[in-house]
C-alpha positions in Angstrom: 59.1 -54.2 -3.3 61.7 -56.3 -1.6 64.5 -53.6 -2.3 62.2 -51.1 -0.8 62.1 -53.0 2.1 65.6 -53.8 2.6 66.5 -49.8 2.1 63.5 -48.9 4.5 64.2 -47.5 7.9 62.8 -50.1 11.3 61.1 -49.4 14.2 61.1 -52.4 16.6 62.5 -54.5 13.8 59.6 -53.5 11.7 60.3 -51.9 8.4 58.6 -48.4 8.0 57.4 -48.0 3.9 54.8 -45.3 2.4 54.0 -44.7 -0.9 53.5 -40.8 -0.5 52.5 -40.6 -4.3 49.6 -43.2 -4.1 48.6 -41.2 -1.0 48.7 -37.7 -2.6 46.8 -39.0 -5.6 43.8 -40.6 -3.5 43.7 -37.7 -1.5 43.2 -35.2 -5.1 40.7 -37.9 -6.1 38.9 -37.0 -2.9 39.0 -34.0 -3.2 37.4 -33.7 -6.6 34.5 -36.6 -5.1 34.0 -33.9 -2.2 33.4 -31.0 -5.0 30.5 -32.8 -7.1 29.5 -35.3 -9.6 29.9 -32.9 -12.5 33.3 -31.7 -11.7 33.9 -36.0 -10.6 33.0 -36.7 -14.5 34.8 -34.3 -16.2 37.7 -35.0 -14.7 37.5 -38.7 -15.3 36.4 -37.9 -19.0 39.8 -36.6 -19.5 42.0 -39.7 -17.6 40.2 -42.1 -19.5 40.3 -40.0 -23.0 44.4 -40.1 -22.7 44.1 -44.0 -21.6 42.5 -45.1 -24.3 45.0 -43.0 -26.0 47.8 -44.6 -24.5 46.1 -48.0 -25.2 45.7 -47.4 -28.8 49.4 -46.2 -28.5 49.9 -49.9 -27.6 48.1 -51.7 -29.7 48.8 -50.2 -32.6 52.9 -49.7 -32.2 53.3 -53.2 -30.5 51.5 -54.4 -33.4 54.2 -54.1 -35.5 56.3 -56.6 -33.0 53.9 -59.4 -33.0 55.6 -62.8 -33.0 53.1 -65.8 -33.7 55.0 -68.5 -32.6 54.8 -66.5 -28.9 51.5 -67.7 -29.1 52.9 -71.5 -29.1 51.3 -73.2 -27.2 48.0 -70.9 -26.5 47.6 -72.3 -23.2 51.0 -72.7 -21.3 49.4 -73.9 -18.1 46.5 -75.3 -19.2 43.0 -74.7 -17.7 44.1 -74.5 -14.5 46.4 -71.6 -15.7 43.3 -69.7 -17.2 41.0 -70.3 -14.2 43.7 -68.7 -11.8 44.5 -65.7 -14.0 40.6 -64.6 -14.8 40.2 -65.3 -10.9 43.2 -63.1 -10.5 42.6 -60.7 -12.8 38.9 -60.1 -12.3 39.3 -56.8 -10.5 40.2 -55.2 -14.1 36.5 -55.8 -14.5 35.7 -54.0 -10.5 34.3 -51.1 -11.4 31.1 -51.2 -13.7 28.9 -52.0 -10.7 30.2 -48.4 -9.3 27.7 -46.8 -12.4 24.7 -48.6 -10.3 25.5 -46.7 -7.4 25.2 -43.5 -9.2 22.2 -43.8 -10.1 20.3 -41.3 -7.7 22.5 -38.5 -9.3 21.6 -39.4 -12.8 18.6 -38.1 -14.9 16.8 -41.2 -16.6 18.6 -43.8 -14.2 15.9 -46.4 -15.7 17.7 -46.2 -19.5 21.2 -44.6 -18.7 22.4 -47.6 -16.1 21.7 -50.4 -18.3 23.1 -48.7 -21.3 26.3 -47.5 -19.2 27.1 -50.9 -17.5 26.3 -53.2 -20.4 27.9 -50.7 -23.2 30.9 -50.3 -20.9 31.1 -54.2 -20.5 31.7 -54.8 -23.9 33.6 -52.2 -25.1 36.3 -52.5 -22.1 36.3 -56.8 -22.8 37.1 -55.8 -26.5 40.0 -54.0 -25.5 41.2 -56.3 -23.1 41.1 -59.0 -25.6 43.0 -56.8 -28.2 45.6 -56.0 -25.9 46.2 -59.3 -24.2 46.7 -60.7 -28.0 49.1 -57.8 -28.4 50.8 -58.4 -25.4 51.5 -61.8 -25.5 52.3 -61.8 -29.1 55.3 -59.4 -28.2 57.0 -61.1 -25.6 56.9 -64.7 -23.6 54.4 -65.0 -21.7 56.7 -66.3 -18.7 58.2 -62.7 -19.3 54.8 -60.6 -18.0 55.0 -61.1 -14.9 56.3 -57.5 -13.2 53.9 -54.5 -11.9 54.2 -53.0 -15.6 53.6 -55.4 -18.2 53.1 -53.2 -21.0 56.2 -51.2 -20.5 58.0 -54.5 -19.9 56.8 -55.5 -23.1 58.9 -53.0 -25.1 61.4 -53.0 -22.4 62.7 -55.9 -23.3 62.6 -55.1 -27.0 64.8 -52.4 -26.4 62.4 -49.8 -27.0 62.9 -47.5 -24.5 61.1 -44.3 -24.9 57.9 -46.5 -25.6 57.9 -48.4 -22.4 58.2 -44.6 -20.7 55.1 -43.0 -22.4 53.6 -46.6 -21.4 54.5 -45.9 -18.1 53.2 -42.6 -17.7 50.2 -43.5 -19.1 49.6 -46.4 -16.3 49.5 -43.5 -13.7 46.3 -41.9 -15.2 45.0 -44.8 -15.9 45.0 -46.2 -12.7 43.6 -42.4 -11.6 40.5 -42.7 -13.6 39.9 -46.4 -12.4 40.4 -45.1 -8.7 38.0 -42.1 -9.5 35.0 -44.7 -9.8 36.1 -47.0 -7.3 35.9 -44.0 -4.5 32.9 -42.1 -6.5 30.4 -45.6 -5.7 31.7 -46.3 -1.8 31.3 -43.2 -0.3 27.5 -43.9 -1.6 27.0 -47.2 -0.2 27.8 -45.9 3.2 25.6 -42.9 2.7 22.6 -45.9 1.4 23.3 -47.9 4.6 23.4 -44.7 7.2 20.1 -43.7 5.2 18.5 -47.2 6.1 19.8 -47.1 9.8 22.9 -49.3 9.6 25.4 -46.8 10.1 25.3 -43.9 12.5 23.3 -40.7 11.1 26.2 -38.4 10.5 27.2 -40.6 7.6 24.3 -39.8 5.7 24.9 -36.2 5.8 24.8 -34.1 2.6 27.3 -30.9 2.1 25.4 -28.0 1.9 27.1 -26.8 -1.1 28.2 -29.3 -3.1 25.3 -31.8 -2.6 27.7 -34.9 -2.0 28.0 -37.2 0.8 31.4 -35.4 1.9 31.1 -37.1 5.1 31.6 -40.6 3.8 33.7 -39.4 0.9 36.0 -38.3 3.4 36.3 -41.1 5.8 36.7 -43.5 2.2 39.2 -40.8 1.0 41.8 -41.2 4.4 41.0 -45.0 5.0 41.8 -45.6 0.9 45.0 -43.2 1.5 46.5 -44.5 4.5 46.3 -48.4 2.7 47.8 -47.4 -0.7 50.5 -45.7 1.0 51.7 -48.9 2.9 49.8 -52.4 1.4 51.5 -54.3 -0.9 49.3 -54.4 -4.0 49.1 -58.2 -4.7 47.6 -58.6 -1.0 44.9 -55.7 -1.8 44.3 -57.3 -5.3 43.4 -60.8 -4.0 41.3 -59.2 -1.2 39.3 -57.3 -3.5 38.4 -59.8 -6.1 37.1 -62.0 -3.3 35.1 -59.6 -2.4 33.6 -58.3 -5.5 32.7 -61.8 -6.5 31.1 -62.7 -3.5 29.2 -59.4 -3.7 28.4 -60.1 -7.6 27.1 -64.0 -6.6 25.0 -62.4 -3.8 22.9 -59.8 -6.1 22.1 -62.9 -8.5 21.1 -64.6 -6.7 18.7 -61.9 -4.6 17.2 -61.2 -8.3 15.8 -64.2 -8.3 15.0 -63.9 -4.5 13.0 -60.5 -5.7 11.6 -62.3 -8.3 9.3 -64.7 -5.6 8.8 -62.6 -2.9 8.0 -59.2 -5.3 6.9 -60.5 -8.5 4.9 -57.6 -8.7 7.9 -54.9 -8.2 8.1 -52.2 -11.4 11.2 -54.1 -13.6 11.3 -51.4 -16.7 14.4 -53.2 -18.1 14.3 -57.2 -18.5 17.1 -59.6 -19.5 15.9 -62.6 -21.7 15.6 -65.5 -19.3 17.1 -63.1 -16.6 14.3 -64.7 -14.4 16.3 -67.6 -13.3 18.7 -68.6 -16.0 21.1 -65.5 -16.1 21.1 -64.6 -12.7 22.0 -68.7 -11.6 24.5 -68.8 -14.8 26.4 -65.6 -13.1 26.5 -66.9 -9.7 27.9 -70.1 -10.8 30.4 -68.2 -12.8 31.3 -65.8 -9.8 31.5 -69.3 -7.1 33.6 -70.4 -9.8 36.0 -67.8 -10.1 36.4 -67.8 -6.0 37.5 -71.3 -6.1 40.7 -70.4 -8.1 41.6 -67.8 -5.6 44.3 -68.5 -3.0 43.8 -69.1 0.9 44.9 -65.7 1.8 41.8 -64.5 0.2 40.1 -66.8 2.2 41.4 -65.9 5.3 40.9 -62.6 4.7 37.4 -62.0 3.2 36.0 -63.9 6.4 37.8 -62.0 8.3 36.1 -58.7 6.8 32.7 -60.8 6.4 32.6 -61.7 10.2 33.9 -57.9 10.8 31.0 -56.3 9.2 28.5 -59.0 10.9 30.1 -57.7 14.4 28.8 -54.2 13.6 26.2 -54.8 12.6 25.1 -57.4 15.8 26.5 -54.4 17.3 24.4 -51.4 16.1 23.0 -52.1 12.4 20.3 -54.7 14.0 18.4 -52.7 16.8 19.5 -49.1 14.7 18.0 -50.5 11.2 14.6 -49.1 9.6 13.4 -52.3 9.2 14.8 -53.2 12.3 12.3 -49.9 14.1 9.5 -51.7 12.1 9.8 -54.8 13.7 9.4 -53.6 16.8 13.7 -54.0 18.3 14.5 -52.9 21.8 16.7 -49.3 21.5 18.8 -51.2 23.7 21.1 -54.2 22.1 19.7 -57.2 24.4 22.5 -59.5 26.2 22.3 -62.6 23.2 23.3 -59.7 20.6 25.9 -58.0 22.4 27.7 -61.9 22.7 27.3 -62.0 19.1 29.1 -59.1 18.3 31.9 -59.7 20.8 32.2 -63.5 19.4 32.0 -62.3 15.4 34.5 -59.3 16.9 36.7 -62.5 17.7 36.7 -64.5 14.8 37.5 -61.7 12.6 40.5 -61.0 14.3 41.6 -64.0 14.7 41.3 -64.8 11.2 43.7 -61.7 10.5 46.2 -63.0 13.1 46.7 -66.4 11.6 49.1 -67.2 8.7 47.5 -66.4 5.5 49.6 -68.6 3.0 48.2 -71.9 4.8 44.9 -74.0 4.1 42.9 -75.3 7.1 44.5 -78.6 7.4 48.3 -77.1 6.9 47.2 -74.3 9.7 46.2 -76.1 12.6 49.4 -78.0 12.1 51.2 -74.7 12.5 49.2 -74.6 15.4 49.7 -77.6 17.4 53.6 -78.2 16.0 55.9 -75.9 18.6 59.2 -74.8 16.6 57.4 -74.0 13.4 58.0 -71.0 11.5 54.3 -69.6 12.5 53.5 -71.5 15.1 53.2 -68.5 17.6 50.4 -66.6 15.0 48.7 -69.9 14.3 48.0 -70.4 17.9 47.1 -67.3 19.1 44.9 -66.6 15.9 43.2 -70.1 16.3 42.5 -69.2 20.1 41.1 -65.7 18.9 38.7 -68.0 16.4 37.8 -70.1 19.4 37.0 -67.8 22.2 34.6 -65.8 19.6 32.8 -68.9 18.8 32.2 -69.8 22.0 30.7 -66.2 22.5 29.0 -66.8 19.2 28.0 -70.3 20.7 26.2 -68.6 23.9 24.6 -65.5 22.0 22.6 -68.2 19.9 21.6 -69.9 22.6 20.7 -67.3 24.6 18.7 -65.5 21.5 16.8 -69.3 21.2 16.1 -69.2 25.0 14.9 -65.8 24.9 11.1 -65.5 25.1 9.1 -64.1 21.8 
């Protein structure tokens, strides 16, 4: 990444890199999404039947090149090291929740999701489990840490054609994985639009194909444009926020469903999954976000506070249930300061340095002559002038008469 930068060409002192490839590949994934589900799973029947062949490849081959005493000691870094990798390396695990939101487009969704989630789950932790022990055995551990692993793996064994089929195999099976990752969005848009929260276009259905192309679409270019220029550590601690806080918050609504509908039709059951499995996987996912660094912080609030300005904006008076209640068609002056002041926060909390804790960032702040000085205080006055507006919406919706 860094010699891509320095051989990039600047504009305003601001180097200029795309990643045409990942763009071209997202955009042939959308494409296939836009077509249909059938044509969505063959496809991704075939990228994952060469990845596990590529896997086997792996395991089997690097077998051979096992080294015990690589193994020595088991734990390098201790627990600490453990709870910052699985916190890290969670988003190999992002992806088994997409089967749930396929489940309008399957045929017996109440047997086929919990079989495909929970069978998926333990095969793919199997694997992982195989080839970490692999991995590890073959090389240092302190040696691992590059984009390709794997490939580095024989690499440095001075195996070269290995490391090259390796390779070439990480390309599809990052396809497949981006297949299901764009197959569930594009549906949870089309949910929300359905329920009011997003405008009614993005609940349209293609006339042919019978697939929310509309959201597909806008998923497609947004996913595009971002693989083409983020750096990939930066999207990989975004998303595992993310996915953990989503994971911690349907836990804890099952048992939230549990009081308030005990009555609700439940056709599969979990043993204690009334309170002791759901609490036990929250716990677990809180956990894991502990371990993460501040710029996922910083960032996930940022988003967080994002979506809460849209939907303060439009989502709240637009909403079925919102309809139900009885909202004004017109967003009422205490709502309209609360998206402006969430609107605020969220982009201040993208302005400020992202590599600093609270404490270490208002010192950036308030210190002139620091490296970040000048993004620490204009992000921190971004943070302020949206709570203030976030200060008067809530006291203007508690004044407001019922």
């Amino acid at each position: 990444m860094a010699d891509a930068l320095a051989a990039a060409p600047t504009v305003g002192g601001l180097s200029i890199v795309f990643n045409l490839p990942a763009f071209l590949i997202v955009m042939l994934i959308t494409v296939i999404l836009v077509r249909g589900i059938r044509e969505s799973s063959g496809f991704n029947a075939w990228m994952v039947g060469l990845k596990l062949a590529i896997i086997a490849f792996f395991a089997v081959l690097g077998g051979f090149y096992v080294q015990p005493e690589n193994w020595t000691p088991f734990a390098p870094n201790g627990f600490r090291g453990i709870a910052s990798a699985a916190a890290i390396i969670f988003f190999a695990y992002i992806g088994f929740d997409a089967v749930s939101t396929a489940a309008e487009e399957s045929r017996n969704p109440q047997r086929d999701m919990p079989r495909a989630i929970l069978g998926s789950l333990a095969v793919c932790t199997l694997i992982y489990i195989v080839v970490a022990a692999v991995l590890t055995g073959m090389v240092p551990w302190n040696q691992l840490g590059t984009a390709e692993p794997l490939a580095t793996a024989f690499s440095n064994l001075g195996m070269g054609w290995p490391a090259l089929v390796i390779s070439l195999g990480a390309v599809f099976a990052t396809t497949s994985v981006l297949l299901v990752f764009q197959l569930g969005q594009p549906r949870i848009f089309f949910s929300m639009a359905r329920d009011g929260l997003l405008p009614p276009f993005a609940a349209k259905v293609h006339p042919k194909f019978q697939t929310p192309h509309v959201t597909t679409w806008i998923t497609g270019w947004f996913v595009a444009l971002l693989a083409g220029v983020a750096n990939i550590d930066e999207i990989v601690q975004l998303t595992n926020i993310g996915t953990l806080f989503a994971f911690a918050l349907v836990c804890f609504g099952v048992v939230i469903l549990r009081i308030k509908d005990p009555g609700r039709a439940r056709p599969f059951r979990v043993p204690g999954g009334t309170w002791l499995v759901p609490m036990l996987g929250a716990a677990c996912c809180i956990f894991l976000m502990f371990w993460l660094p501040p710029a996922s912080w910083w960032r996930f609030i940022g988003w967080l506070v994002l979506g809460a300005s849209i939907y303060a904006a439009y989502g709240w008076r637009q909403s079925v249930l919102g309809r139900r209640a009885g909202r004004p068609a017109k967003n009422p002056l205490f709502m309209n300061a609360l998206a402006v002041g969430f609107l605020l926060v969220g982009v201040g909390l993208f302005v400020v340095p992202h590599d600093a804790g609270p404490l270490e960032l208002w010192r950036e702040a308030t210190t002139a002559g620091v490296a970040d000085h000048g993004r620490a205080l204009a992000g921190l006055a971004l943070v302020g002038a949206g709570k203030l507006a976030l200060a008067i919406g809530i006291v203007a919706g508690l004044r407001r008469p019922r």
